[in-house]
N, C-alpha and C positions, 0 to 999 in steps of 0.2 A: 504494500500500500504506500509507503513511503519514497519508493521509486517512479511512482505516477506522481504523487502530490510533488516532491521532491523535485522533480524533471519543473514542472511548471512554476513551483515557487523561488528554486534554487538560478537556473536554469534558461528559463524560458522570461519571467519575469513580464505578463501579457501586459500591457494599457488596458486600461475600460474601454470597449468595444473592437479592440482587434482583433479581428478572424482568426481564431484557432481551431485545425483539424486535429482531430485524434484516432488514427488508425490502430484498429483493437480495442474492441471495446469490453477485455477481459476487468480480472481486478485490478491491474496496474491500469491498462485505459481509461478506467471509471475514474479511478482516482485522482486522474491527471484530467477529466474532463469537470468531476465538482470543483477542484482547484483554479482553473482557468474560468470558469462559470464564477466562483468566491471572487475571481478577481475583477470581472465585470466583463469578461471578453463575451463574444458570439463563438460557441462549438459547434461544430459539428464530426460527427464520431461515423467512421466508417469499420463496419464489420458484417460478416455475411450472416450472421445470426441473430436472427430475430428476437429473441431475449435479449441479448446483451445491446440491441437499440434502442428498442424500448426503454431499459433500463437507462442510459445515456440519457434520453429524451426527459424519463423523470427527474433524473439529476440534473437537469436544464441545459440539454443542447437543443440548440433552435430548430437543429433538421440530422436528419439520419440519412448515411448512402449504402446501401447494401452492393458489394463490388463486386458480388457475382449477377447482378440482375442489368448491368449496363457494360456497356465495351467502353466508354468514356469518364472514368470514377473521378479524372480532375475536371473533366468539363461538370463531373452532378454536383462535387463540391464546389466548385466557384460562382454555378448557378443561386445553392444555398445563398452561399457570401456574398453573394451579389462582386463578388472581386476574387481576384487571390489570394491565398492563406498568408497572414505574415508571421506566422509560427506554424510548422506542420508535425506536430510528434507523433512518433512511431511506437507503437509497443510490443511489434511482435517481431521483431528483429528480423523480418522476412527483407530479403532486398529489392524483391520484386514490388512489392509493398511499399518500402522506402521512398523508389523511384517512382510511385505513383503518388505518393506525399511531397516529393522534392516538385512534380508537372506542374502540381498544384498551388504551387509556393507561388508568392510575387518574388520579384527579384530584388535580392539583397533579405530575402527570408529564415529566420532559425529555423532551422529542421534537426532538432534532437532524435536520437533514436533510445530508447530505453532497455537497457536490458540487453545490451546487444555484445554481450560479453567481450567489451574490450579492457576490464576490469577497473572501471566507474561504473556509477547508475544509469551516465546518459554520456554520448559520444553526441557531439552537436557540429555543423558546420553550417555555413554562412551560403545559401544560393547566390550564386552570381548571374544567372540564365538559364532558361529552364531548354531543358532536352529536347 
């Protein structure tokens, strides 16, 4: 739990109203989507599981993407955002995943990954352009 909240309060550090995505919406994703919500930002939580969006959505993310139901999961998330993510965390160390959080990203975006055993909580780098 503390490497979701962690990622966003240590980490990521959102503004009130900045578009935060959160890919995984396990227990580390949740907790890094009440903390970014705590902070005032706009989530939206992407994950293929119908519980754990739900779940996200009562924890106050604005909109859910399910990325197995679309072939464009940064165009559903920037539709939510109305823009691009300017923080995109990752929780499931998947890099396929990743790369679908970095599309997502506006440029010059934090994109943390969580968990992604480089031995910290979160590996973080700076988009400069997206792919």
């Amino acid at each position: 739990m503390q490497t979701g909240y962690g990622t966003v309060t240590r980490v990521v550090r959102p503004e009130p109203g900045a578009a935060v995505t959160v890919s995984g919406a396990g227990g580390v994703g949740l907790c890094s989507v009440m903390a970014a919500v705590r902070a005032g930002a706009d989530v939206v939580a992407v994950d293929p599981i119908p519980g754990r969006r739900a779940s996200a959505e009562k924890f106050g993310a604005i909109g859910t993407v399910d990325p197995s139901a679309t072939d464009d999961v940064a165009g559903a998330v920037s539709a939510l955002h109305g823009r691009g993510s300017r923080h995109a965390i990752d929780t499931t160390a998947r890099q396929d995943v990743l790369d679908v959080a970095v599309s997502a990203a506006e440029p010059a975006a934090t994109s943390p990954s969580s968990g992604s055993g480089v031995g910290w909580s979160s590996a973080s780098c700076r988009c400069s352009a997206r792919a």
